[in-house]
N, C-alpha and C positions, 0 to 999 in steps of 0.2 A: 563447542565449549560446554564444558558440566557446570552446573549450574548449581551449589548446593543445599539443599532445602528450596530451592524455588525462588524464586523472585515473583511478588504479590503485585499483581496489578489491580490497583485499587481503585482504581476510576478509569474509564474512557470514553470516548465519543467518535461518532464519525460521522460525517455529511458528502452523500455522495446524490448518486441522479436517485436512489430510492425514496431521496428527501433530507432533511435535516433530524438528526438526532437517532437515538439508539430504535425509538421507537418504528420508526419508518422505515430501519434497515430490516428489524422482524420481519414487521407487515411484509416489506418489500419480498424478504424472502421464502417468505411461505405463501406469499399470492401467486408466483409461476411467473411474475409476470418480466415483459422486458420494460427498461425505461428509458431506453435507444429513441433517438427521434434521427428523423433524415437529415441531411447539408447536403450542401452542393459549394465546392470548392469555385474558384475563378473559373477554372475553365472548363466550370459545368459535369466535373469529376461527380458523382455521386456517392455520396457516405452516409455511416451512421456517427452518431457522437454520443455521450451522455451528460448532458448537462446540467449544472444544479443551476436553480431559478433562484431569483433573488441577489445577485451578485451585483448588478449595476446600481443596487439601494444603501449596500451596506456603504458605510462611513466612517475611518476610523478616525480614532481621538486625533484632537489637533495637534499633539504635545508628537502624533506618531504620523503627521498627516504627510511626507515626501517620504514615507514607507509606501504611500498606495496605488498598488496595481491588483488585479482581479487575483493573484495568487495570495495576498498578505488578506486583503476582503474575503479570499474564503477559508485562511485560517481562524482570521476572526470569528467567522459565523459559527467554526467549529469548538473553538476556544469558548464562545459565549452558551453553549446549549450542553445539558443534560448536564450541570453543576462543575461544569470541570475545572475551567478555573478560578471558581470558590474552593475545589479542594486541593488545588497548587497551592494557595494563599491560604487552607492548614497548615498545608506539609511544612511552607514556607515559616509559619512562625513557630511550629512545633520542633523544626530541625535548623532552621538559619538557610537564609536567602545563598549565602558563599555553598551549603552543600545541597545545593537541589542545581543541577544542570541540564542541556535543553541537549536534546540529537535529532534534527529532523531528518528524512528523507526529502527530497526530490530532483528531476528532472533536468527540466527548464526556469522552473524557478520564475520569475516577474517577467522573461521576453517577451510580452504581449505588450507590455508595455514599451518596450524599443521598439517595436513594429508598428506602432502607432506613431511614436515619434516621427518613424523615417516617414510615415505617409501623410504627415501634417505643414501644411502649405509651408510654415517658417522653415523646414528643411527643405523643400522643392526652389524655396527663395534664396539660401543661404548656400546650401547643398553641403551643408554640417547641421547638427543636432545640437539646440540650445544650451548655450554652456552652464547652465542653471538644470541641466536636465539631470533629475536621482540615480541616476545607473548604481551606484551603490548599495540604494536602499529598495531598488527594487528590481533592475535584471540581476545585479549580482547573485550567483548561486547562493550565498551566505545569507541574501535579505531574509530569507523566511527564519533563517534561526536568530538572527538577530531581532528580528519582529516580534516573534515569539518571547525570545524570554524578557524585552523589555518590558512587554506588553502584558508578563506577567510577575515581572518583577523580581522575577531570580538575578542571582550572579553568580552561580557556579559555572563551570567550564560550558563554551555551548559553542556545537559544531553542525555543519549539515553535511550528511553522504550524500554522493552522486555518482552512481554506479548504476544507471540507470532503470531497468526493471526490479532491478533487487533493492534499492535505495531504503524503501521504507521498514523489509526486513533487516536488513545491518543497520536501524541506525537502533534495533531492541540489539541488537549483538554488541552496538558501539555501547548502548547506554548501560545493559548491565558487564560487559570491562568497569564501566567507570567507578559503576557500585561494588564488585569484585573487589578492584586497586586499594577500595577508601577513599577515592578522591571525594565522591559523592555518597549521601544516604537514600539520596531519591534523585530521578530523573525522569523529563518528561520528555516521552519519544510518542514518535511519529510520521507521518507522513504527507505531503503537500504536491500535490500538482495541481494548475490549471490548464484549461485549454488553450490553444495558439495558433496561429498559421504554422510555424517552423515545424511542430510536432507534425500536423496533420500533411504538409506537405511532405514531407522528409520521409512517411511510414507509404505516400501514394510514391512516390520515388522509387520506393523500394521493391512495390509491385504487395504491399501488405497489408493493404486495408480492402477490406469488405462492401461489396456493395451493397448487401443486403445485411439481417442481422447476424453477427459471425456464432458459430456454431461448434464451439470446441468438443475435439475428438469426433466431431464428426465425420463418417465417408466423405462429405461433400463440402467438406468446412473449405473458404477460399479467402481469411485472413481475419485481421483484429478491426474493432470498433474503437473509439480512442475517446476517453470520458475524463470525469475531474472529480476529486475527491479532496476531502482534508480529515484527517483523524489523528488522535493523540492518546497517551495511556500515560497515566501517572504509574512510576513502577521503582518498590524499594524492596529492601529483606522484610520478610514472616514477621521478624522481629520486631522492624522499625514502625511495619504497618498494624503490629497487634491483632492480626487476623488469620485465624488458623483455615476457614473455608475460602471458599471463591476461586477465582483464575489465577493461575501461576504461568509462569516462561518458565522451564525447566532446561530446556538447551538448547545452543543455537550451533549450526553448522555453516561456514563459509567455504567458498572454494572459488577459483580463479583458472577456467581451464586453457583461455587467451587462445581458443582454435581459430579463432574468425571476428572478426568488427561486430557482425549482425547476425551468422549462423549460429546453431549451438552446435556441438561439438556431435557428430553423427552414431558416436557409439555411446554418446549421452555421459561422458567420464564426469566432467564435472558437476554434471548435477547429481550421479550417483555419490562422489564425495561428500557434498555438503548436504544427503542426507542419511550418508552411513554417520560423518560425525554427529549428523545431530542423534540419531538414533543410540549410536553409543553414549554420549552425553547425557542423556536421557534414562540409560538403563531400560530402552522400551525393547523388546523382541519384538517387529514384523507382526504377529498377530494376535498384538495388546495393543495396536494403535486403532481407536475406532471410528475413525475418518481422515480424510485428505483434502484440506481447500487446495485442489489443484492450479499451479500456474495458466493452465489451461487456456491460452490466445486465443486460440482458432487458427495457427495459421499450422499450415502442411509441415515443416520442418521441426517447429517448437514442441507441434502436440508429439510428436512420433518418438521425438528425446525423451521426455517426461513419460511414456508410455514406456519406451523401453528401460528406463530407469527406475520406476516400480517394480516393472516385473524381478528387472537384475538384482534387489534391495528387499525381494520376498514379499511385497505391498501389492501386489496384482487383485488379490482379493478383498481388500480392504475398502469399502466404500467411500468413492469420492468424488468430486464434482468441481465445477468451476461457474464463478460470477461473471465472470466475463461477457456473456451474453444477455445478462439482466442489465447492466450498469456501465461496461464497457472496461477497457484497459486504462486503468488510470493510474501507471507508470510505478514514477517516484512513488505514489502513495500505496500503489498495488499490496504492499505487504502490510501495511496498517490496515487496509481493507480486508485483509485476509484473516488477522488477529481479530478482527472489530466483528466481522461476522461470525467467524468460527464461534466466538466467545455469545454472541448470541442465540446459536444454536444449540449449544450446549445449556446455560442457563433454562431456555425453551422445552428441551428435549426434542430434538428433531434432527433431520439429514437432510442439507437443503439440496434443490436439485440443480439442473443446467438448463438454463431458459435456450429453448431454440434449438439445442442438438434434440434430432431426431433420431440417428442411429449410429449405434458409434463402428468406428472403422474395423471393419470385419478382420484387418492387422493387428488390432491389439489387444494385451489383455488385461487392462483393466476393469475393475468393478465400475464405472461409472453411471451415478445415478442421474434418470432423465427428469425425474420429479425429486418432490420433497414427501419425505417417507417419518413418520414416529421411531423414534429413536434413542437412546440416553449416548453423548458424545461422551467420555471422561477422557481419555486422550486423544490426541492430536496432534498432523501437522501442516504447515502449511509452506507452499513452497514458491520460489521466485527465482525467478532465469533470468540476466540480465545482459543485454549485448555486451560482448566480447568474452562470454564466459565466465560475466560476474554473478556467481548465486549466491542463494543462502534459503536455509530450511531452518524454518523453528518449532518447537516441540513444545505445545499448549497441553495445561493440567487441569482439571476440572475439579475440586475438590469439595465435594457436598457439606 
Protein backbone atom coordinates (compact mmCIF):
# COMPACT_ATOMS: atom_id res chain seq x y z
CA UNK A 1 0.00 0.00 0.00
CA UNK A 2 1.36 3.61 -1.10
CA UNK A 3 1.16 5.62 1.33
CA UNK A 4 1.06 9.41 0.23
CA UNK A 5 3.16 11.96 1.86
CA UNK A 6 3.80 9.55 4.92
CA UNK A 7 2.02 8.92 7.66
CA UNK A 8 3.69 10.70 10.92
CA UNK A 9 4.14 8.73 13.72
CA UNK A 10 4.23 11.09 16.54
CA UNK A 11 4.69 9.36 19.65
CA UNK A 12 5.50 5.72 20.55
CA UNK A 13 6.60 3.51 23.18
CA UNK A 14 7.54 -0.07 23.93
CA UNK A 15 8.21 -2.25 26.76
CA UNK A 16 9.78 -5.43 26.24
CA UNK A 17 12.47 -7.80 28.35
CA UNK A 18 15.17 -4.69 27.47
CA UNK A 19 12.85 -2.88 30.11
CA UNK A 20 10.27 -0.46 30.03
CA UNK A 21 10.21 2.60 27.93
CA UNK A 22 12.11 3.93 24.79
CA UNK A 23 15.06 4.44 26.88
CA UNK A 24 15.96 0.90 27.66
CA UNK A 25 15.11 -0.34 24.29
CA UNK A 26 18.36 2.08 23.16
CA UNK A 27 20.51 0.99 26.16
CA UNK A 28 19.19 -2.43 25.32
CA UNK A 29 20.21 -2.21 21.97
CA UNK A 30 23.50 -0.90 21.78
CA UNK A 31 24.74 -2.89 24.89
CA UNK A 32 25.05 -6.40 22.68
CA UNK A 33 23.32 -7.72 25.29
CA UNK A 34 20.82 -10.73 25.57
CA UNK A 35 17.86 -10.44 28.16
CA UNK A 36 16.72 -14.13 27.76
CA UNK A 37 16.64 -15.91 31.08
CA UNK A 38 16.11 -19.77 31.36
CA UNK A 39 12.55 -21.82 32.17
CA UNK A 40 11.93 -25.08 32.52
CA UNK A 41 8.47 -26.29 31.26
CA UNK A 42 6.56 -29.20 33.29
CA UNK A 43 8.37 -31.71 32.05
CA UNK A 44 11.63 -30.26 32.82
CA UNK A 45 11.87 -29.19 28.83
CA UNK A 46 14.34 -26.49 28.98
CA UNK A 47 14.05 -22.89 27.46
CA UNK A 48 14.75 -19.39 27.13
CA UNK A 49 11.97 -16.76 27.57
CA UNK A 50 12.04 -12.93 27.68
CA UNK A 51 10.25 -11.48 30.32
CA UNK A 52 9.22 -8.15 31.44
CA UNK A 53 9.40 -7.63 35.38
CA UNK A 54 6.94 -5.95 37.12
CA UNK A 55 3.75 -7.31 35.79
CA UNK A 56 2.27 -9.07 38.88
CA UNK A 57 2.33 -5.17 40.56
CA UNK A 58 0.56 -3.54 37.94
CA UNK A 59 -3.09 -2.64 38.77
CA UNK A 60 -5.61 -1.56 36.62
CA UNK A 61 -8.31 1.09 37.34
CA UNK A 62 -11.35 -0.22 39.04
CA UNK A 63 -13.81 1.22 36.63
CA UNK A 64 -11.48 -1.54 34.08
CA UNK A 65 -10.71 -4.07 36.84
CA UNK A 66 -12.48 -7.66 35.00
CA UNK A 67 -10.17 -6.51 32.00
CA UNK A 68 -7.30 -7.91 34.10
CA UNK A 69 -5.02 -10.51 33.03
CA UNK A 70 -0.98 -10.21 32.61
CA UNK A 71 -1.66 -9.25 28.62
CA UNK A 72 -4.15 -5.93 29.54
CA UNK A 73 -1.36 -5.17 32.82
CA UNK A 74 1.18 -5.07 30.23
CA UNK A 75 -0.44 -2.73 27.99
CA UNK A 76 -0.96 -0.66 30.58
CA UNK A 77 2.58 -0.50 31.57
CA UNK A 78 3.21 0.53 28.01
CA UNK A 79 0.20 2.94 27.59
CA UNK A 80 1.57 4.62 30.90
CA UNK A 81 5.45 5.26 29.95
CA UNK A 82 7.30 7.77 27.71
CA UNK A 83 3.96 10.28 27.45
CA UNK A 84 1.99 8.31 25.36
CA UNK A 85 -1.21 8.30 26.49
CA UNK A 86 -1.06 12.04 27.42
CA UNK A 87 -0.45 12.41 23.74
CA UNK A 88 -3.79 10.22 22.70
CA UNK A 89 -5.58 12.68 25.01
CA UNK A 90 -4.08 15.64 22.65
CA UNK A 91 -4.79 14.11 19.54
CA UNK A 92 -8.05 13.21 21.30
CA UNK A 93 -9.30 16.74 21.95
CA UNK A 94 -7.62 18.38 19.10
CA UNK A 95 -9.38 15.90 16.48
CA UNK A 96 -12.60 14.38 18.52
CA UNK A 97 -12.51 11.09 20.46
CA UNK A 98 -15.24 9.35 17.37
CA UNK A 99 -11.87 10.08 14.80
CA UNK A 100 -8.95 8.53 16.53
CA UNK A 101 -9.39 4.64 16.39
CA UNK A 102 -7.28 1.72 18.14
CA UNK A 103 -5.82 -1.49 15.83
CA UNK A 104 -3.92 -3.71 18.03
CA UNK A 105 -1.98 -6.69 17.13
CA UNK A 106 -1.82 -9.99 18.92
CA UNK A 107 -1.61 -13.58 19.47
CA UNK A 108 -3.00 -15.15 22.29
CA UNK A 109 -4.31 -12.34 23.76
CA UNK A 110 -5.43 -12.76 27.87
CA UNK A 111 -5.23 -17.04 27.61
CA UNK A 112 -3.13 -17.14 30.65
CA UNK A 113 -5.75 -16.08 32.30
CA UNK A 114 -8.11 -19.27 31.11
CA UNK A 115 -5.19 -21.49 32.19
CA UNK A 116 -5.21 -20.36 35.46
CA UNK A 117 -8.91 -20.75 35.68
CA UNK A 118 -8.75 -24.42 34.56
CA UNK A 119 -6.11 -24.98 37.32
CA UNK A 120 -7.93 -23.35 40.21
CA UNK A 121 -9.40 -25.73 42.80
CA UNK A 122 -13.23 -24.29 42.01
CA UNK A 123 -12.79 -25.88 38.43
CA UNK A 124 -11.23 -29.31 39.75
CA UNK A 125 -14.51 -29.04 42.13
CA UNK A 126 -16.94 -28.19 39.68
CA UNK A 127 -15.14 -29.43 36.61
CA UNK A 128 -16.56 -26.02 34.61
CA UNK A 129 -15.15 -22.51 34.90
CA UNK A 130 -16.86 -19.97 37.24
CA UNK A 131 -19.78 -18.49 35.46
CA UNK A 132 -18.65 -15.09 36.68
CA UNK A 133 -15.45 -15.91 34.89
CA UNK A 134 -14.27 -12.49 32.20
CA UNK A 135 -13.44 -14.59 29.17
CA UNK A 136 -14.68 -11.46 27.32
CA UNK A 137 -12.61 -9.09 28.84
CA UNK A 138 -9.65 -10.94 28.87
CA UNK A 139 -9.06 -14.42 26.86
CA UNK A 140 -11.04 -12.96 24.25
CA UNK A 141 -8.72 -11.92 21.26
CA UNK A 142 -10.69 -8.53 21.04
CA UNK A 143 -9.89 -7.80 25.02
CA UNK A 144 -6.68 -5.82 24.42
CA UNK A 145 -8.35 -3.56 21.72
CA UNK A 146 -11.04 -3.10 23.72
CA UNK A 147 -8.86 -2.23 26.87
CA UNK A 148 -7.06 -0.03 25.10
CA UNK A 149 -9.11 2.41 23.64
CA UNK A 150 -11.30 2.52 26.78
CA UNK A 151 -8.63 2.98 28.78
CA UNK A 152 -7.76 5.74 26.59
CA UNK A 153 -10.81 6.96 25.75
CA UNK A 154 -11.23 7.00 22.20
CA UNK A 155 -14.25 5.98 20.12
CA UNK A 156 -13.44 5.69 16.81
CA UNK A 157 -13.57 2.26 15.03
CA UNK A 158 -11.25 -0.27 17.06
CA UNK A 159 -10.28 -3.64 16.00
CA UNK A 160 -7.42 -6.40 16.79
CA UNK A 161 -5.48 -8.48 14.03
CA UNK A 162 -4.44 -11.85 14.64
CA UNK A 163 -2.58 -13.29 12.06
CA UNK A 164 -0.14 -14.44 14.07
CA UNK A 165 3.70 -13.31 13.69
CA UNK A 166 2.65 -10.61 11.44
CA UNK A 167 -0.22 -9.30 13.86
CA UNK A 168 1.60 -6.27 14.94
CA UNK A 169 2.75 -5.19 11.29
CA UNK A 170 -0.98 -5.26 9.84
CA UNK A 171 -2.46 -3.68 12.37
CA UNK A 172 -0.02 -0.11 10.96
CA UNK A 173 -1.33 -1.61 7.42
CA UNK A 174 -4.92 -1.91 9.15
CA UNK A 175 -4.52 1.55 10.91
CA UNK A 176 -3.39 3.72 8.00
CA UNK A 177 -6.51 1.97 5.48
CA UNK A 178 -8.43 3.57 8.11
CA UNK A 179 -6.70 7.12 7.93
CA UNK A 180 -6.44 6.59 3.87
CA UNK A 181 -10.62 5.80 3.84
CA UNK A 182 -11.27 9.21 6.27
CA UNK A 183 -12.79 7.09 8.64
CA UNK A 184 -10.15 8.11 11.01
CA UNK A 185 -7.39 11.26 11.49
CA UNK A 186 -5.47 9.34 13.90
CA UNK A 187 -5.09 6.01 15.09
CA UNK A 188 -3.28 4.23 17.67
CA UNK A 189 -1.64 0.95 16.50
CA UNK A 190 0.26 -1.64 17.95
CA UNK A 191 1.05 -4.47 19.37
CA UNK A 192 0.38 -6.88 22.61
CA UNK A 193 1.45 -10.30 23.54
CA UNK A 194 2.18 -11.85 26.76
CA UNK A 195 3.63 -14.96 27.83
CA UNK A 196 1.52 -18.35 28.48
CA UNK A 197 1.82 -22.02 28.69
CA UNK A 198 -0.30 -22.55 25.22
CA UNK A 199 2.33 -20.49 23.40
CA UNK A 200 5.40 -21.99 24.91
CA UNK A 201 3.86 -25.53 24.77
CA UNK A 202 2.41 -25.38 21.27
CA UNK A 203 6.11 -23.83 19.74
CA UNK A 204 8.04 -27.20 22.10
CA UNK A 205 5.32 -29.37 20.17
CA UNK A 206 6.46 -28.23 17.20
CA UNK A 207 10.04 -29.18 17.70
CA UNK A 208 10.76 -24.99 17.69
CA UNK A 209 12.08 -23.72 20.55
CA UNK A 210 15.67 -23.29 21.58
CA UNK A 211 17.43 -24.73 24.35
CA UNK A 212 19.79 -22.44 24.54
CA UNK A 213 19.87 -18.58 23.41
CA UNK A 214 18.45 -18.85 19.68
CA UNK A 215 20.81 -17.50 17.13
CA UNK A 216 19.13 -16.19 13.93
CA UNK A 217 20.76 -16.92 10.59
CA UNK A 218 22.99 -18.78 12.17
CA UNK A 219 25.05 -22.09 10.90
CA UNK A 220 23.97 -23.64 14.19
CA UNK A 221 20.81 -21.67 14.96
CA UNK A 222 18.14 -24.66 16.45
CA UNK A 223 14.84 -22.52 16.86
CA UNK A 224 13.04 -19.47 18.64
CA UNK A 225 13.12 -18.01 22.23
CA UNK A 226 9.42 -16.83 23.12
CA UNK A 227 9.22 -13.22 25.02
CA UNK A 228 6.44 -10.53 25.68
CA UNK A 229 6.18 -7.26 24.62
CA UNK A 230 3.65 -4.32 24.41
CA UNK A 231 4.24 -1.13 22.20
CA UNK A 232 2.03 1.35 20.47
CA UNK A 233 2.51 4.56 17.83
CA UNK A 234 0.15 7.29 17.74
CA UNK A 235 0.01 7.69 13.82
CA UNK A 236 -1.92 10.52 11.43
CA UNK A 237 -1.23 12.62 8.09
CA UNK A 238 1.98 15.28 8.00
CA UNK A 239 -0.89 17.50 7.87
CA UNK A 240 -2.94 16.68 10.99
CA UNK A 241 0.34 16.16 12.89
CA UNK A 242 2.04 19.56 11.83
CA UNK A 243 5.18 18.07 11.67
CA UNK A 244 7.37 18.16 8.73
CA UNK A 245 10.70 15.88 10.43
CA UNK A 246 10.62 12.68 12.37
CA UNK A 247 9.39 9.08 11.44
CA UNK A 248 7.03 8.25 8.96
CA UNK A 249 5.27 4.57 7.61
CA UNK A 250 5.54 5.23 3.94
CA UNK A 251 4.20 1.67 2.78
CA UNK A 252 3.01 -1.31 3.77
CA UNK A 253 3.00 -4.61 1.91
CA UNK A 254 0.74 -7.72 2.94
CA UNK A 255 0.63 -11.03 1.44
CA UNK A 256 -1.09 -14.34 2.23
CA UNK A 257 0.89 -17.38 0.63
CA UNK A 258 -1.35 -20.17 2.70
CA UNK A 259 1.57 -22.95 1.64
CA UNK A 260 1.46 -24.69 5.12
CA UNK A 261 -0.11 -24.03 8.93
CA UNK A 262 3.37 -23.41 10.40
CA UNK A 263 6.09 -23.71 7.45
CA UNK A 264 6.92 -20.68 5.16
CA UNK A 265 6.54 -21.26 1.83
CA UNK A 266 10.20 -22.90 0.64
CA UNK A 267 10.78 -20.80 -2.41
CA UNK A 268 9.94 -17.83 -0.02
CA UNK A 269 6.86 -16.46 -2.59
CA UNK A 270 5.00 -14.75 -0.03
CA UNK A 271 7.31 -12.99 1.67
CA UNK A 272 8.95 -12.00 -1.45
CA UNK A 273 5.41 -10.40 -2.35
CA UNK A 274 4.81 -8.44 0.72
CA UNK A 275 8.05 -6.94 0.33
CA UNK A 276 8.15 -6.26 -3.45
CA UNK A 277 4.66 -4.28 -2.63
CA UNK A 278 6.13 -2.65 0.06
CA UNK A 279 9.18 -1.57 -1.87
CA UNK A 280 7.01 -0.32 -4.60
CA UNK A 281 4.75 1.58 -2.47
CA UNK A 282 7.57 3.12 -1.15
CA UNK A 283 9.11 4.27 -4.40
CA UNK A 284 12.51 2.64 -2.65
CA UNK A 285 14.92 0.93 -5.22
CA UNK A 286 16.77 -2.15 -3.27
CA UNK A 287 19.86 -0.02 -2.70
CA UNK A 288 18.21 3.09 -1.01
CA UNK A 289 16.99 1.04 1.80
CA UNK A 290 19.70 1.34 4.64
CA UNK A 291 18.70 -1.31 6.84
CA UNK A 292 16.52 -4.36 7.67
CA UNK A 293 15.02 -5.36 11.15
CA UNK A 294 14.92 -8.81 10.05
CA UNK A 295 12.08 -11.38 10.89
CA UNK A 296 14.81 -13.37 11.86
CA UNK A 297 13.50 -16.52 14.50
CA UNK A 298 16.29 -18.54 14.57
CA UNK A 299 14.66 -21.41 13.45
CA UNK A 300 16.11 -23.52 10.15
CA UNK A 301 13.22 -23.07 7.80
CA UNK A 302 12.11 -19.27 8.69
CA UNK A 303 15.67 -17.92 8.48
CA UNK A 304 16.47 -19.68 4.90
CA UNK A 305 12.98 -18.06 3.47
CA UNK A 306 13.88 -14.48 4.52
CA UNK A 307 17.33 -15.14 3.33
CA UNK A 308 16.25 -16.33 0.15
CA UNK A 309 13.87 -13.58 -0.13
CA UNK A 310 16.36 -10.62 0.17
CA UNK A 311 18.46 -11.99 -2.07
CA UNK A 312 15.38 -12.54 -4.79
CA UNK A 313 14.21 -8.55 -3.88
CA UNK A 314 17.98 -7.36 -4.69
CA UNK A 315 18.44 -6.66 -0.51
CA UNK A 316 21.27 -9.14 0.07
CA UNK A 317 23.50 -6.46 0.58
CA UNK A 318 21.73 -4.33 2.57
CA UNK A 319 22.61 -4.33 6.34
CA UNK A 320 20.37 -6.18 8.66
CA UNK A 321 19.84 -7.89 11.67
CA UNK A 322 17.41 -9.40 14.05
CA UNK A 323 16.27 -8.76 17.96
CA UNK A 324 15.29 -12.01 18.25
CA UNK A 325 18.10 -13.11 20.39
CA UNK A 326 18.26 -10.07 22.67
CA UNK A 327 14.62 -10.07 23.70
CA UNK A 328 13.16 -13.02 22.19
CA UNK A 329 9.97 -13.74 19.75
CA UNK A 330 7.18 -11.75 20.95
CA UNK A 331 4.76 -12.76 18.39
CA UNK A 332 1.57 -10.66 18.03
CA UNK A 333 3.77 -7.63 19.12
CA UNK A 334 6.92 -8.79 16.91
CA UNK A 335 6.21 -5.98 14.31
CA UNK A 336 5.62 -3.04 16.98
CA UNK A 337 8.96 -4.16 18.08
CA UNK A 338 10.38 -3.99 15.02
CA UNK A 339 9.06 -0.29 14.19
CA UNK A 340 9.82 0.77 17.91
CA UNK A 341 13.47 -0.28 17.56
CA UNK A 342 14.18 0.51 13.98
CA UNK A 343 12.87 3.98 14.89
CA UNK A 344 15.35 4.08 17.62
CA UNK A 345 18.19 3.44 15.87
CA UNK A 346 17.57 5.78 13.44
CA UNK A 347 16.88 8.78 15.84
CA UNK A 348 20.55 7.33 17.54
CA UNK A 349 22.33 6.83 14.50
CA UNK A 350 23.27 3.46 14.58
CA UNK A 351 23.00 -0.44 13.08
CA UNK A 352 22.08 -2.61 15.84
CA UNK A 353 23.36 -6.03 15.92
CA UNK A 354 22.15 -9.73 16.56
CA UNK A 355 22.74 -10.81 20.05
CA UNK A 356 24.22 -14.45 19.97
CA UNK A 357 24.64 -15.26 16.16
CA UNK A 358 27.98 -16.19 15.81
CA UNK A 359 28.34 -17.01 12.23
CA UNK A 360 25.93 -16.70 9.90
CA UNK A 361 25.00 -19.87 7.57
CA UNK A 362 27.64 -20.14 4.98
CA UNK A 363 24.15 -20.68 2.61
CA UNK A 364 23.19 -17.28 2.53
CA UNK A 365 23.63 -14.14 1.33
CA UNK A 366 22.72 -11.77 3.38
CA UNK A 367 24.59 -8.72 4.95
CA UNK A 368 23.86 -9.47 8.54
CA UNK A 369 25.23 -7.54 11.23
CA UNK A 370 26.81 -9.57 14.33
CA UNK A 371 27.28 -6.25 16.49
CA UNK A 372 25.98 -2.80 16.57
CA UNK A 373 27.93 -0.64 14.06
CA UNK A 374 27.64 3.78 13.65
CA UNK A 375 25.55 4.35 11.14
CA UNK A 376 22.78 7.05 9.84
CA UNK A 377 19.34 4.68 9.04
CA UNK A 378 16.97 7.10 6.74
CA UNK A 379 15.20 4.24 5.26
CA UNK A 380 14.00 1.18 6.15
CA UNK A 381 12.27 -1.99 6.59
CA UNK A 382 10.99 -4.37 8.64
CA UNK A 383 9.62 -7.60 8.03
CA UNK A 384 7.22 -10.33 9.73
CA UNK A 385 6.22 -13.96 8.64
CA UNK A 386 3.50 -15.17 10.12
CA UNK A 387 2.11 -18.96 10.31
CA UNK A 388 0.22 -19.92 7.40
CA UNK A 389 1.74 -17.59 5.18
CA UNK A 390 0.40 -14.47 6.79
CA UNK A 391 3.12 -11.42 6.20
CA UNK A 392 3.72 -8.00 5.85
CA UNK A 393 6.60 -5.61 5.39
CA UNK A 394 6.65 -2.12 6.30
CA UNK A 395 8.84 0.82 4.84
CA UNK A 396 10.04 3.33 7.70
CA UNK A 397 11.33 7.08 6.78
CA UNK A 398 13.48 8.95 8.79
CA UNK A 399 13.29 12.49 8.08
CA UNK A 400 15.77 14.85 9.70
Amino acid sequence: MMIKGGLAITRYTLTSAFGRGLAAQRAGLMSGRSMLTAHNLADETACMIGRVAGLEEVVLPAALARYDCRNNRLARLALDTDGFAQAVGAAVRSLGAERVGVVIGTSTSGIAATEAAYRAPAFKERGALAGDFPYRETHNVFSCGDFVRRYLCVKGPALVVSTACSSGAKAFAAGARLIASGVCRAVVVGGVDSLCDTTLYGFHALNLLSRANPRPFDADRDGIAIGEAAGFALMMSAEDSGESRGLRLVATGDSADAYHMTAPHPEAHGACAAIEATLKGAGFAPEAVDYIHLHGTGTVHNDAAEDMALARMGLAAVPASSTKGAIGHTLGAAGMCGVALTAEAMAAGFLPGTVATRALDPRFRSHLLLSAEPGPIRRALVNTFGFGGSNCCLALEWRP
